[in-house]
VOGU-3710 file (C-alpha; in Angstrom, 3 decimals, decimal comma):
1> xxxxxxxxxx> -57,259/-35,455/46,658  -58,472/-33,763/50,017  -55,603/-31,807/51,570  -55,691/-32,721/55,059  -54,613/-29,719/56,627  -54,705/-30,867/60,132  -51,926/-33,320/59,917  -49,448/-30,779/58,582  -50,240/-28,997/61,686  -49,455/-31,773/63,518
11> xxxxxxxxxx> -45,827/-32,549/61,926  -44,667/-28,781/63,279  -44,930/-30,005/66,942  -41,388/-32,635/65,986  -39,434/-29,555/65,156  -38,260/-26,221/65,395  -41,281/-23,718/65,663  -41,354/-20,105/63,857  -42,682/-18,148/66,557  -43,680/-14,503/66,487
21> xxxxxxxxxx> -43,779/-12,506/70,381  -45,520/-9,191/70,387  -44,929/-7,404/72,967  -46,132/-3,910/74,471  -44,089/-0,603/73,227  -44,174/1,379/76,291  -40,558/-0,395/77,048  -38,122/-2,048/75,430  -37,039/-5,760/75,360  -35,751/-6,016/78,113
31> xxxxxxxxxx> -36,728/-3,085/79,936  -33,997/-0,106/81,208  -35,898/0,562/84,279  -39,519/-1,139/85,247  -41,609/-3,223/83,191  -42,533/-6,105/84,112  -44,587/-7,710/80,691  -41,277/-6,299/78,562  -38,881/-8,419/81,083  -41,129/-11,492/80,892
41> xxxxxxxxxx> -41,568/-11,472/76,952  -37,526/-11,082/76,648  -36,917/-13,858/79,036  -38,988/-15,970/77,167  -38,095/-15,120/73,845  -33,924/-15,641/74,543  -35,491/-19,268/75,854  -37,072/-19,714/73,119  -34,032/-18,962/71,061  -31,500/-20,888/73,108
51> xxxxxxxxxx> -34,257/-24,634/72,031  -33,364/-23,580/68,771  -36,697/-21,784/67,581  -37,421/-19,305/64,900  -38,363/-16,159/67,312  -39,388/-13,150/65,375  -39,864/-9,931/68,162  -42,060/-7,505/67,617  -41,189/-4,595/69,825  -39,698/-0,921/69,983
61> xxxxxxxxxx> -36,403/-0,119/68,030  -34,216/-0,345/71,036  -34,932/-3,673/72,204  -32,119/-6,405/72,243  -32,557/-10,029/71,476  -30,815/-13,309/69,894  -33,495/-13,662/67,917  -35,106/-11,011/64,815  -36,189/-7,871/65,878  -38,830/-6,129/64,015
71> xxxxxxxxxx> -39,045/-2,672/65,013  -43,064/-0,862/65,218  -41,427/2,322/66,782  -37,802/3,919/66,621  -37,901/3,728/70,604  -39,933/2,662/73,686  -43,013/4,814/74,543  -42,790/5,375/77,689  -39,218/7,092/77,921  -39,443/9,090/75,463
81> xxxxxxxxxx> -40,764/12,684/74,586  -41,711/11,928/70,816  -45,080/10,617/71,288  -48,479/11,702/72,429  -50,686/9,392/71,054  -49,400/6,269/71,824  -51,889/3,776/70,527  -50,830/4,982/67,233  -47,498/2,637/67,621  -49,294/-0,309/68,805
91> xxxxxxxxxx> -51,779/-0,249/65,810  -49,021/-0,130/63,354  -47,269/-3,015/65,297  -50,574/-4,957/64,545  -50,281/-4,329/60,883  -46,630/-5,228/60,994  -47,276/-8,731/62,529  -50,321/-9,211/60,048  -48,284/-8,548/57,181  -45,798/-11,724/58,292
101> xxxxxxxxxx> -48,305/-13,648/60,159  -48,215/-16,458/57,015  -45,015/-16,881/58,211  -44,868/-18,099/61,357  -46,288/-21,895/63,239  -47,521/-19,392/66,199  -48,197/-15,648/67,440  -48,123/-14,873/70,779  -49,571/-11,527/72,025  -48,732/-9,916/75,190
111> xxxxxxxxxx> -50,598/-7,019/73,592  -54,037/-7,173/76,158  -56,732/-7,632/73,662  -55,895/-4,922/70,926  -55,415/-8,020/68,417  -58,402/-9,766/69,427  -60,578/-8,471/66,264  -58,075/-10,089/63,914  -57,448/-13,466/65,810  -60,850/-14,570/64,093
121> xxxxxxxxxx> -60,241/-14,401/60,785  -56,265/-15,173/61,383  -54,936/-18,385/59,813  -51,856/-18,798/62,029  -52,744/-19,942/65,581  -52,669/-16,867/68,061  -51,851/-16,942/71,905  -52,845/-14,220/73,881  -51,284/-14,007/77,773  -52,858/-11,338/79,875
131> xxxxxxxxxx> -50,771/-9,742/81,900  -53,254/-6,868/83,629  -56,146/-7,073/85,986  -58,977/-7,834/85,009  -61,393/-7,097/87,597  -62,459/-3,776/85,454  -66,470/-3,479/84,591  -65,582/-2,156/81,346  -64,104/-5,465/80,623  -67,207/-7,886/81,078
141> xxxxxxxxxx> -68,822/-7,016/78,486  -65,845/-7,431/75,955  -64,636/-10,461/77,427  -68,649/-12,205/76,422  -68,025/-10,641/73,093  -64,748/-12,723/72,739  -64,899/-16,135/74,744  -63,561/-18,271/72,091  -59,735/-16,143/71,884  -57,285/-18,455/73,770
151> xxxxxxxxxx> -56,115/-17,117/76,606  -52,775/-17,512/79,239  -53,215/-16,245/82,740  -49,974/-15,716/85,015  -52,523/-16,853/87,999  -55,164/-18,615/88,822  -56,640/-15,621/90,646  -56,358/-13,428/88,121  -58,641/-15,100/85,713  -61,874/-15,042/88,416
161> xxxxxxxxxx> -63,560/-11,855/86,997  -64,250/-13,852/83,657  -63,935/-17,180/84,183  -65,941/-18,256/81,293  -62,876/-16,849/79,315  -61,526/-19,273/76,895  -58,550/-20,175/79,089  -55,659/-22,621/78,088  -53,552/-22,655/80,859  -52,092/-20,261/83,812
171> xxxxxxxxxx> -48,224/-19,860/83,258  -46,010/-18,323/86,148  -43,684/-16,222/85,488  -39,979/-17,100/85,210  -36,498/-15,863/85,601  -33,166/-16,596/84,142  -31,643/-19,402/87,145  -28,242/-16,837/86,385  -29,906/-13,823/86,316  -29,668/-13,805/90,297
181> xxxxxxxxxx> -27,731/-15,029/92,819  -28,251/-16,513/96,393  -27,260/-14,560/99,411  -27,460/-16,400/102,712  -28,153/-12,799/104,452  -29,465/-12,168/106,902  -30,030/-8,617/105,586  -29,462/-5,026/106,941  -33,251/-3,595/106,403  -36,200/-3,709/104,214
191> xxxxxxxxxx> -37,121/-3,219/101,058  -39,465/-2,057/98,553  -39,141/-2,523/94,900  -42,022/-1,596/91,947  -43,992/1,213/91,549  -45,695/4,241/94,082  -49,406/4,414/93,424  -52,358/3,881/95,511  -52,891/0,067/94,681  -49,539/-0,740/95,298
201> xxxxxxxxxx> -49,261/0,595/99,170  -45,814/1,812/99,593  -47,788/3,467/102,726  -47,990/0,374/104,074  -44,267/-0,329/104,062  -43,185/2,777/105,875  -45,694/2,313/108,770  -44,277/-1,206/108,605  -40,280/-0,379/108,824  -41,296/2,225/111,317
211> xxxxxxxxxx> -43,052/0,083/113,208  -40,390/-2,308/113,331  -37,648/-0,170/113,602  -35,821/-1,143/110,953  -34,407/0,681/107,506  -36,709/0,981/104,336  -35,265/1,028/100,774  -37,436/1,971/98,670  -36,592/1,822/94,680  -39,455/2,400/92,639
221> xxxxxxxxxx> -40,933/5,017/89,537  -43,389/6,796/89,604  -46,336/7,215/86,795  -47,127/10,437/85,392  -50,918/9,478/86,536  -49,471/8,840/89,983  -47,460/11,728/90,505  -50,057/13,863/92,289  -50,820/10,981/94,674  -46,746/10,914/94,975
231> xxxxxxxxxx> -46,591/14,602/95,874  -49,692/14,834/98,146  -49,856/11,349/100,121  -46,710/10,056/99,892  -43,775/12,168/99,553  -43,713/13,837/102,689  -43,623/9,843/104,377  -40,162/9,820/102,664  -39,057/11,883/105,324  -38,612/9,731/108,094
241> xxxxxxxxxx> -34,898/8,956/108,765  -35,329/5,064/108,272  -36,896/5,323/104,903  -34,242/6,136/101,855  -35,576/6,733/98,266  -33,768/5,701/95,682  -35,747/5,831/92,516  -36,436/3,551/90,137  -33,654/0,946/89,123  -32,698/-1,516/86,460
251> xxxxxxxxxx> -31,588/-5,453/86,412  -28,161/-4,492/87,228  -29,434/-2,879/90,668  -31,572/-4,735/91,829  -29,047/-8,069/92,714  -27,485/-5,694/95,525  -30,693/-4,388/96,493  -32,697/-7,506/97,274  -29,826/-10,056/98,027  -28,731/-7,827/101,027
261> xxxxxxxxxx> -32,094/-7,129/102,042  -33,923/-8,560/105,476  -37,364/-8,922/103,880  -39,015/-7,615/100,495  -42,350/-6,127/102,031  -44,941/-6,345/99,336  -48,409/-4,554/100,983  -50,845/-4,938/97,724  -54,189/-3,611/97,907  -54,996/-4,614/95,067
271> xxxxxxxxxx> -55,928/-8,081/92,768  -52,176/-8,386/91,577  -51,951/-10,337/88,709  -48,482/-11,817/89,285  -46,092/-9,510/91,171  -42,737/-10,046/89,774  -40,623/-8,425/92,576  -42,117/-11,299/94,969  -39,623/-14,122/92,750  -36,960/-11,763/92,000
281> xxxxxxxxxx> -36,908/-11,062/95,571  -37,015/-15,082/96,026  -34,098/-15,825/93,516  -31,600/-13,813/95,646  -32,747/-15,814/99,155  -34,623/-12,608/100,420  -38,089/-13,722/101,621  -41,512/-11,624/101,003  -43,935/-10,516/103,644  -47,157/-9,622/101,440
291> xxxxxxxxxx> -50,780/-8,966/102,145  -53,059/-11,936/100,346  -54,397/-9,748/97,050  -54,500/-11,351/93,849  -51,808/-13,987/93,124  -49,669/-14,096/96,309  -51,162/-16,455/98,161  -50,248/-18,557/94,732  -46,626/-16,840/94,619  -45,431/-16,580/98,606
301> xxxxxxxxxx> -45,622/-19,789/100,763  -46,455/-18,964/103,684  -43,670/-19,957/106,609  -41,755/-21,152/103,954  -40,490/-18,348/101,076  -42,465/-15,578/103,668  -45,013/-14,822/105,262  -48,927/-13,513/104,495  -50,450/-11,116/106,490  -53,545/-9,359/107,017
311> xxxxxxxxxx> -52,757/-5,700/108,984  -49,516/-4,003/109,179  -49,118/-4,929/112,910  -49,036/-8,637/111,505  -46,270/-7,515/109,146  -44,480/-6,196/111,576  -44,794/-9,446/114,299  -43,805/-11,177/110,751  -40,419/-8,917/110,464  -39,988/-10,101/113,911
321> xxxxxxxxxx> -39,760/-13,946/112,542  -37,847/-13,376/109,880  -35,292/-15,862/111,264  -37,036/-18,470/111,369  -37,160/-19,212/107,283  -34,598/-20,356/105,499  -32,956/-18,185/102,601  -32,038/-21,198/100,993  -35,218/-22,639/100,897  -36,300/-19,563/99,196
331> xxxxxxxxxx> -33,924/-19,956/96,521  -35,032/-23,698/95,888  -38,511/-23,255/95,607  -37,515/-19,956/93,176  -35,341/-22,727/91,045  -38,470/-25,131/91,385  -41,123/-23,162/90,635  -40,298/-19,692/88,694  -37,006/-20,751/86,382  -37,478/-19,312/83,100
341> xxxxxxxxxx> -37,279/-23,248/81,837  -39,832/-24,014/83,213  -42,622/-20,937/82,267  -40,746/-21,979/78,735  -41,852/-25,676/79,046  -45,058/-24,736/79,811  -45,715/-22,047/77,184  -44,135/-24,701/74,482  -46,828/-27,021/75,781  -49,626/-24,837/75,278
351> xxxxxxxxxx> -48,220/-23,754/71,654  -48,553/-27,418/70,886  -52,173/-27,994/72,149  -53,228/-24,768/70,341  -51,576/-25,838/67,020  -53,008/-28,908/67,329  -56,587/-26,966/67,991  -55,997/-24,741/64,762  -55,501/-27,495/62,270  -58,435/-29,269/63,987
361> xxxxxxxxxx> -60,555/-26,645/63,221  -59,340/-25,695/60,045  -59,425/-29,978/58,988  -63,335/-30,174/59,937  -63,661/-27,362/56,905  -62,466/-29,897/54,455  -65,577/-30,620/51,893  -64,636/-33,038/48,771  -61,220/-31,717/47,677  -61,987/-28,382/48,756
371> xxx> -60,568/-26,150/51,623  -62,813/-23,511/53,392  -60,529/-20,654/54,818
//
């Protein structure tokens, strides 16, 4: 009798799905401070949880979730002063996963493409979102090597370097509806939120609330491989009366922060894959004025949730028209657009299609009453 592997495949999409996320270890699940890929996977895996699926999380020790937590290192990497070498951790998460992967309907990697050398010979369907650039020249060549991996992007402009990628869908981001609240504003100064480094243009912001005359709060870490840029071309900008430093901040901050802010000024310089801070900053009512790198001309509508510019002085006529959007139009289109339902629905989707694929593939293997694995 041939054993028709593709319609067992096919039965998993009418119920509950046993799902394994991977994430990175350099935080945990959810992040204390900054992470954005950490923050995503736990929003998405409590989601997941809450439609009643099976969610196994692979991820550091002190991560917190609903659903099972399988631990690949006693802590998060980036925190703490244990570990050196820390690819070590991440190759030991692989083995983890690969020692369960019979287990579950779906993987889903959020791991870059460490686990790409496996996802060839792996039985169990495996979902790779990318959550880096990927403009790098080191990455063309590996990205011809590996064309057939399914892929997520979190924009459409991120995916342009290789476009011949083998990609499923783009997913937005998504936050908890809860997670923030609206605040009709109109805000007391500007703010900053993320991380100092050269791409990122924090310079940008103080010429900007300088400019404009208005205060700067800046909360945001700083990256051992940024710190001499920090000390040399930044710090010293820090200075100016308007601009306060606070640091880097977690969840719990950052509702005060942004709902009682004028403005979140995000200057890019760089092809930003997503830039969380621009929706966070969205959920609480506070609009984004952003230069158009990477995804924000697919994340900020312009005159409506902020504004795009091209040179600081534009920024700072754009500071100047702040009044004329509507927080509560920037809340809608957050609730629209970026709820953590919806980047659920869509991720659920694409499980489906790729499980679907999978069987497919393995069904045209079938000879006689024989199957080739």
């Amino acid at each position: 009798m041939i054993f028709l592997m593709a319609e067992i495949w096919k039965t998993i999409n009418s119920e509950a799905m046993k799902i394994a996320q991977i994430s990175p270890l350099y935080e945990s699940v959810p992040p204390k401070y900054y992470g954005g890929t950490e923050r995503v996977v736990h929003y998405l895996t409590e989601e997941l949880v809450s439609r009643g699926h099976e969610v196994s999380l692979f991820a550091s020790g002190d991560s917190i979730t609903r659903g099972r937590l399988v631990a690949a290192s006693p802590v998060a990497l980036r925190l703490s002063k244990q570990y050196v070498d820390q690819f070590a951790p991440h190759y030991n998460l692989i083995e983890l996963v690969e020692k369960e992967a019979h287990r579950f309907d779906i993987i889903h990697s959020h791991i870059d493409y460490m686990y790409y050398p496996l996802i060839r010979r792996s039985k169990t369907p495996v979902l790779t979102t990318l959550h880096g650039r990927l403009d790098l020249r080191e990455l063309k060549p590996l990205y011809n090597e590996y064309r057939d991996i399914p892929l997520v992007s979190i924009s459409d402009n991120q995916r342009k370097p290789v476009f011949y990628a083998n990609w499923k869908k783009t997913v937005y981001h998504g936050l908890p509806q809860d997670l923030y609240h609206y605040k009709p504003g109109p805000g007391e100064y500007l703010v900053y939120l993320g991380r100092i480094s050269s791409e990122k243009r924090v310079d940008r912001a103080v010429k900007i609330a300088v400019k404009s005359g208005i205060p700067l709060k800046i909360a945001a870490k700083v990256d051992k491989a940024d710190q001499e840029y920090f000390e040399t071309r930044i710090k010293h900008l820090f200075m100016h009366p308007l601009v306060e430093y606070i640091g880097e901040i977690g969840d719990h901050e950052k509702q005060e922060l942004l709902g009682n802010a004028k403005a979140l000024l995000y200057p890019v310089g760089w092809p930003e894959p997503f830039g969380l801070a621009m929706i966070e900053a969205m959920a609480c009512g506070t609009p984004v004025i952003a230069f158009p790198c990477g995804s924000v001309p697919e994340v900020v509508d312009h005159g409506v949730t902020g504004f795009i510019v091209n040179s600081v002085n534009e920024a700072v006529e754009a500071v100047g028209r702040l009044s004329q959007l509507s927080r509560k139009m920037c809340r809608e289109v957050f609730e629209d657009r970026f709820s953590v339902q919806r980047m659920v629905s869509d991720y659920l989707s694409v499980y489906n299609s790729l499980i679907q694929e999978w069987g497919n593939m393995y069904d045209t293997a079938i000879v006689g009453d024989t199957v080739r694995i």
